[in-house]
VODO-404411 format. One record per residue: chain; x negated, y negated, z of N, C-alpha, C in turn. Coordinates in Angstrom, 1 decimal. Atoms other than C-alpha are relative to their C-alpha. Example, Ala and Ser with C-alpha at 12.3 -4.5 7.8 and 13.67 -1.06 7.14 Angstrom:
BEGIN
+--------+--------+--------+--------+--------+--------+--------+--------+--------+--------+
! midren !    n_X !    n_Y !    n_Z !   ca_X !   ca_Y !   ca_Z !    c_X !    c_Y !    c_Z !
+--------+--------+--------+--------+--------+--------+--------+--------+--------+--------+
!      A !   -0.9 !    1.2 !    0.0 !  -12.3 !    4.5 !    7.8 !   -0.9 !   -1.2 !    0.0 !
!      A !    0.9 !    1.1 !    0.0 !  -13.7 !    1.1 !    7.1 !    0.8 !   -1.1 !    0.8 !
+--------+--------+--------+--------+--------+--------+--------+--------+--------+--------+
//
This chain:
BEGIN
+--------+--------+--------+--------+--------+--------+--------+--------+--------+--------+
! midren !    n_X !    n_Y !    n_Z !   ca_X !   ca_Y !   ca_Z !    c_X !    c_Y !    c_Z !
+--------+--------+--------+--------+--------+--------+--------+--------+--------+--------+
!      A !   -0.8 !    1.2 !    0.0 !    0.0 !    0.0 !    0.0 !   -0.9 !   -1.2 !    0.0 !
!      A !    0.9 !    1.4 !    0.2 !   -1.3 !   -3.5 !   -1.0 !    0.5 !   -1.0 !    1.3 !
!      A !   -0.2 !    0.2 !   -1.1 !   -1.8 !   -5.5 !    2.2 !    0.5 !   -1.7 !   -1.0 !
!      A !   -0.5 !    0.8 !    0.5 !    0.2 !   -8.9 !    1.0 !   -0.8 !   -1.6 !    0.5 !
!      A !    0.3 !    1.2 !   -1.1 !   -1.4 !  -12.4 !    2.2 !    0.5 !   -1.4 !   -1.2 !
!      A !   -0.4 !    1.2 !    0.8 !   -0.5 !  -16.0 !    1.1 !   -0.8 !   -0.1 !   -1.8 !
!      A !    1.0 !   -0.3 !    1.0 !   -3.5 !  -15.6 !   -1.5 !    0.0 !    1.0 !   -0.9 !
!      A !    0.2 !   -1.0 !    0.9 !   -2.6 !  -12.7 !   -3.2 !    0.6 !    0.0 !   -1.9 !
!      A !    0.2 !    0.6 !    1.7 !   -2.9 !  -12.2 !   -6.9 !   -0.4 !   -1.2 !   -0.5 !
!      A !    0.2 !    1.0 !    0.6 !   -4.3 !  -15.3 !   -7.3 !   -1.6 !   -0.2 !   -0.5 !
!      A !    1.3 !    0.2 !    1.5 !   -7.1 !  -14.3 !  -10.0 !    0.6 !    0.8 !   -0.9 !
!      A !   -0.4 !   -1.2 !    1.2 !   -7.3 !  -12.4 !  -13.0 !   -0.6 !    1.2 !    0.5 !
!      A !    1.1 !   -1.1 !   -0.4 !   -9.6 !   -9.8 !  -11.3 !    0.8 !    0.5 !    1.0 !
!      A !   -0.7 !   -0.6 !   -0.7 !   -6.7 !   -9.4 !   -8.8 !    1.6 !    0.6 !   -0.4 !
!      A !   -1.0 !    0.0 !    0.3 !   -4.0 !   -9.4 !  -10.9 !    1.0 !    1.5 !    0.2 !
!      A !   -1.0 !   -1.4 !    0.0 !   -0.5 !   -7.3 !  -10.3 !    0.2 !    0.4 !   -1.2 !
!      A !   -0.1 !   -0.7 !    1.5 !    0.5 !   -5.0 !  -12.9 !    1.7 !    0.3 !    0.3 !
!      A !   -1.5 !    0.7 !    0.6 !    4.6 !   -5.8 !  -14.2 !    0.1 !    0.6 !   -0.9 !
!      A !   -0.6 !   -0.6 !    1.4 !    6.8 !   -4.1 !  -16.2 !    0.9 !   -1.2 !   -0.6 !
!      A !   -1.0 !    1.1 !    0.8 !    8.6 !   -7.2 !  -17.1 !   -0.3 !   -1.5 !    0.6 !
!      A !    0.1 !    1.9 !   -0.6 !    8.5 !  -11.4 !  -17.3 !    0.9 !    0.4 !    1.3 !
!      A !   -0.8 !    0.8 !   -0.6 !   11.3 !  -11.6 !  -15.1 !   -0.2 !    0.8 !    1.4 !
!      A !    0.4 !   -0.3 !   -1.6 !    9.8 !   -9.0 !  -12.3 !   -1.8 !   -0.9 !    0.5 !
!      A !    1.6 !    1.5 !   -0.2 !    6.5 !  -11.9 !  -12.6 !    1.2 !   -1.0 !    0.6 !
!      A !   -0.9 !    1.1 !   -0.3 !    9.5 !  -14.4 !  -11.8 !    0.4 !    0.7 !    1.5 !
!      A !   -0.3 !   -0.8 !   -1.4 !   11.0 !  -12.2 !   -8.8 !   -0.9 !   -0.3 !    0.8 !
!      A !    1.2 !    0.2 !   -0.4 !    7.7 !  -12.0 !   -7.5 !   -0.5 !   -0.9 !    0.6 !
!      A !    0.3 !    1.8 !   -0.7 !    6.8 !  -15.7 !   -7.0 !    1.0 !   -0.1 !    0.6 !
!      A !   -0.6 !    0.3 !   -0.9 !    9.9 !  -16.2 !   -6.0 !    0.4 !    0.3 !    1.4 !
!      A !    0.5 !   -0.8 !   -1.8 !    9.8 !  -13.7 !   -2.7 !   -1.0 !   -0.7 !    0.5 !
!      A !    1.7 !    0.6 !   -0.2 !    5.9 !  -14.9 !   -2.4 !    0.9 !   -1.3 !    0.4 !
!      A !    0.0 !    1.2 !   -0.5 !    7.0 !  -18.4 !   -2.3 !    1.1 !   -0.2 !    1.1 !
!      A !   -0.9 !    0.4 !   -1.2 !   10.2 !  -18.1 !    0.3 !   -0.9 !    0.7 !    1.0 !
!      A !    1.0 !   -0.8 !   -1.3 !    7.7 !  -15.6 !    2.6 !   -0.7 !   -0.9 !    0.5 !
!      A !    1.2 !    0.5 !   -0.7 !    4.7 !  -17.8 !    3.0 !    0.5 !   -1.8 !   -0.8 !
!      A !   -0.3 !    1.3 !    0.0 !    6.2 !  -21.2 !    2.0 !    1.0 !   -0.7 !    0.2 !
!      A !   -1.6 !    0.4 !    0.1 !    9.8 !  -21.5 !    2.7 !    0.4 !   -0.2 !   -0.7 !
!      A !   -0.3 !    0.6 !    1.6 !   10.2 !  -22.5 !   -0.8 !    1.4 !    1.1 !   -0.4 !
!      A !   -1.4 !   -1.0 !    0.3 !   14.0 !  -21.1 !   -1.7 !    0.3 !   -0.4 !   -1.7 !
!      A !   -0.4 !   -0.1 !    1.5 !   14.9 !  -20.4 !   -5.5 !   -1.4 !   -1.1 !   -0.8 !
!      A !    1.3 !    0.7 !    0.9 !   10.9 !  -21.4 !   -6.6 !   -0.2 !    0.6 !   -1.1 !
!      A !    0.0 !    0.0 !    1.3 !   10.4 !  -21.5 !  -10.0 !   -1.9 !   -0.7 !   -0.7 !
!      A !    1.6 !    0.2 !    0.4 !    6.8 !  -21.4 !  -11.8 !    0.1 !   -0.8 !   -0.8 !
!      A !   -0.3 !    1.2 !    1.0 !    6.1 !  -24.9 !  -13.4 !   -1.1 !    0.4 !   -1.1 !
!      A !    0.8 !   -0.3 !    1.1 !    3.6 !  -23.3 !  -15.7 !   -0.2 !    1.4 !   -0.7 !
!      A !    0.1 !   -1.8 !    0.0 !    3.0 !  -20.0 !  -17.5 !   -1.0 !    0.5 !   -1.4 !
!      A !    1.2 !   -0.1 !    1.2 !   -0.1 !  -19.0 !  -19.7 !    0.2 !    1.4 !   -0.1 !
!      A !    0.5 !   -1.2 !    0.1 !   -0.8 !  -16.0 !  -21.4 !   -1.8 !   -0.1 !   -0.3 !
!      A !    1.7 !    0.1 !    0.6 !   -4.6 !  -14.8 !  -21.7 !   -0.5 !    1.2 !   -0.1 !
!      A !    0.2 !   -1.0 !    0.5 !   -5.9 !  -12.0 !  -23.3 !   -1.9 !    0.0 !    0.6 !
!      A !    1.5 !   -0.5 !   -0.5 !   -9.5 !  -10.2 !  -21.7 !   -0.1 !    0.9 !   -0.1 !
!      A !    0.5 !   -1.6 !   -0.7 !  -11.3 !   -7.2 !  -22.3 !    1.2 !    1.0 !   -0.5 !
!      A !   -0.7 !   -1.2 !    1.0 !   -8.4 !   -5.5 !  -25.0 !    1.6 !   -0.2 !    1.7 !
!      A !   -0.8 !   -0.1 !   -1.2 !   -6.1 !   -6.5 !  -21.1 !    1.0 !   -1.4 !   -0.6 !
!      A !   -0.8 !    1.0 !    0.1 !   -2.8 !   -8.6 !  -21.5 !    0.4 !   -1.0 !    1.3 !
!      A !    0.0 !    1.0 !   -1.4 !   -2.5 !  -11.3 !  -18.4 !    1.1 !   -1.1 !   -0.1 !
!      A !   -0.9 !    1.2 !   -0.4 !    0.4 !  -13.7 !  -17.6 !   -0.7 !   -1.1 !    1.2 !
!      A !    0.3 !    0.7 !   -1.3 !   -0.8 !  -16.9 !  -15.3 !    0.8 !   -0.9 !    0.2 !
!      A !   -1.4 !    0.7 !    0.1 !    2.1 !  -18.4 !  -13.7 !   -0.5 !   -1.1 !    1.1 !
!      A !   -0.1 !    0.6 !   -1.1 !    1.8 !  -21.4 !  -11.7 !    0.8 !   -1.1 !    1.0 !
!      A !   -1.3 !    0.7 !   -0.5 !    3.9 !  -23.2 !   -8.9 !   -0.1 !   -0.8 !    1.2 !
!      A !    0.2 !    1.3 !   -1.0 !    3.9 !  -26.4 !   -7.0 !    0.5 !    0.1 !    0.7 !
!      A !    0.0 !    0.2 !   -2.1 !    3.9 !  -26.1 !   -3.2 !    0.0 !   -1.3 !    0.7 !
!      A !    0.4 !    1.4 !   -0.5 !    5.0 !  -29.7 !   -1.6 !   -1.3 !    0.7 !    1.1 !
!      A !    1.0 !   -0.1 !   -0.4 !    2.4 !  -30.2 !    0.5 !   -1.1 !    0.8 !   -0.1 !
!      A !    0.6 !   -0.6 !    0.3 !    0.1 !  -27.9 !   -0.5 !   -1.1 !    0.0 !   -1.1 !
!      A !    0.3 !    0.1 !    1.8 !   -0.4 !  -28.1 !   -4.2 !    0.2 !    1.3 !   -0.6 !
!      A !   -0.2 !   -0.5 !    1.0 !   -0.7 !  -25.9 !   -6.9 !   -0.3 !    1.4 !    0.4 !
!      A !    0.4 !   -1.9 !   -0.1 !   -0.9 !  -21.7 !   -6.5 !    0.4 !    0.7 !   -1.4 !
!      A !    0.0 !   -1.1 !    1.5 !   -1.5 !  -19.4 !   -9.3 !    0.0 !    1.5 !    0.5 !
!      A !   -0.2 !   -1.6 !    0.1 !   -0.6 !  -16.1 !   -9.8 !   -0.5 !    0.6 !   -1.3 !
!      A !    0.2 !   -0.3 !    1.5 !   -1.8 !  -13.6 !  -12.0 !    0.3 !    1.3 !    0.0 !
!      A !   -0.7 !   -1.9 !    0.3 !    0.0 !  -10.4 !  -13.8 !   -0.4 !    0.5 !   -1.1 !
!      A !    0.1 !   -0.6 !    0.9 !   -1.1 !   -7.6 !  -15.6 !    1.2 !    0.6 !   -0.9 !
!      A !   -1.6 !   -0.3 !    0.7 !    1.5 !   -7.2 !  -18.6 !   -0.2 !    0.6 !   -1.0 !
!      A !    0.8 !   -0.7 !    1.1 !   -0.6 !   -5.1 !  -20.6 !    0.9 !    1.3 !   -0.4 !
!      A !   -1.2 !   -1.6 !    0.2 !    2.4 !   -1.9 !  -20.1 !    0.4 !   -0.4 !   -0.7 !
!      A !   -1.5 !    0.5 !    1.0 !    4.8 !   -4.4 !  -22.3 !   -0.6 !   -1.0 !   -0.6 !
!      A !    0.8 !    1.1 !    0.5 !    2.6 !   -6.9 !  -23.8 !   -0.3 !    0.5 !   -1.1 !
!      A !    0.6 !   -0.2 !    0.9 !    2.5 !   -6.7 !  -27.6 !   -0.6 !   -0.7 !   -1.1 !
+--------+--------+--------+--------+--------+--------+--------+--------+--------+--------+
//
């Protein structure tokens, strides 16, 4: 079991692995009401990046006070 902390997934080198955009959406959203109170958060950015033959989503989402957190998902199962 992956131990969860405010920081997680936030490289490419840590990235989760997703069968779908909208479980990368789910995701932050939990993440962001757990460790930021943040209710119905929504990623204001969303990159793709291709590494190493690997498909990668990088979603990112503004935290008042905080600033900016990135996430990053492996979408290589459904990524064509």
């Amino acid at each position: 079991m992956t131990h969860l902390t405010e920081d997680a997934f936030s490289s490419i080198d840590t990235a989760l692995s997703v069968g779908s955009v909208s479980e990368e959406y789910e995701w932050v959203a939990r993440h962001a009401e757990i460790y930021f109170g943040m209710h119905d958060a929504f990623p204001t950015k969303q990159r793709l990046v291709i590494r190493e033959e690997r498909a990668y989503d990088q979603l990112l989402l503004e935290v008042p006070d905080i600033g900016i957190r990135e996430y990053w998902f492996d979408i290589s199962s459904f990524y064509q």
